[in-house]
N, C-alpha and C positions, 0 to 999 in steps of 0.2 A: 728547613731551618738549620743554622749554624751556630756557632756559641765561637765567643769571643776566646783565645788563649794566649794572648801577649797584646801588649800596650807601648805606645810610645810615649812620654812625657818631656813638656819644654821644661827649661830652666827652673820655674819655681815649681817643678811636679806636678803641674796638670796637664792632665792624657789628654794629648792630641789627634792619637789616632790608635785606628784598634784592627788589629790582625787575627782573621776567621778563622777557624780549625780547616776551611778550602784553602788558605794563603793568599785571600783578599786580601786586601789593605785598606780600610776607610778612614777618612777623616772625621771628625767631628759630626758636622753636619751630614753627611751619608751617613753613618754609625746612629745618628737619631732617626732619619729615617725610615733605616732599616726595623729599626726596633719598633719603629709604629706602624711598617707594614706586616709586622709579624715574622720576619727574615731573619731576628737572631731574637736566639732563644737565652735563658737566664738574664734577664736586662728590665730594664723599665725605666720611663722615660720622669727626671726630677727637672724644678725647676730653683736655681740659688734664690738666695737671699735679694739676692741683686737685680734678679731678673732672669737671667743666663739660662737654659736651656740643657740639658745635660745628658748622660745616660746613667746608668748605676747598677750595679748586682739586685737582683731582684731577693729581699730580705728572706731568711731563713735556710739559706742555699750552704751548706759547712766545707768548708775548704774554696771557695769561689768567693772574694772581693777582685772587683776591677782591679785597685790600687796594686793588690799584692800579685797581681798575673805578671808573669817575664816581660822582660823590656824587648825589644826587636830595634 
């Protein structure tokens, strides 16, 4: 297992893509995947308002939001 430690974000701040503590790089959809085969750890997989498919800090974790992890 791996855990997320920097994020990329487009234009209006939504992460794109997310960087492993190995120096992976996933996109979006790899980065959902991963987390629903059990391959990164602190994550869990939300669904918007909209529809949309996501991932997310897994709630009660202190000092670990996606949003606020470094940029790459």
């Amino acid at each position: 297992m791996s855990k997320v430690v920097a994020v990329r974000k487009d234009e209006k701040g939504k992460i794109t893509d997310y960087k492993l503590e190995t120096g992976e790089i996933l996109d979006a959809t790899e980065a959902i995947s991963a987390v629903e085969s059990g391959k990164i750890e602190g994550c869990t997989i939300s669904e918007s308002r909209d529809g949309d498919t996501f991932i997310r800090s897994k709630r009660g974790q202190a000092d670990y939001k996606l949003s606020d992890l470094p940029k790459f």
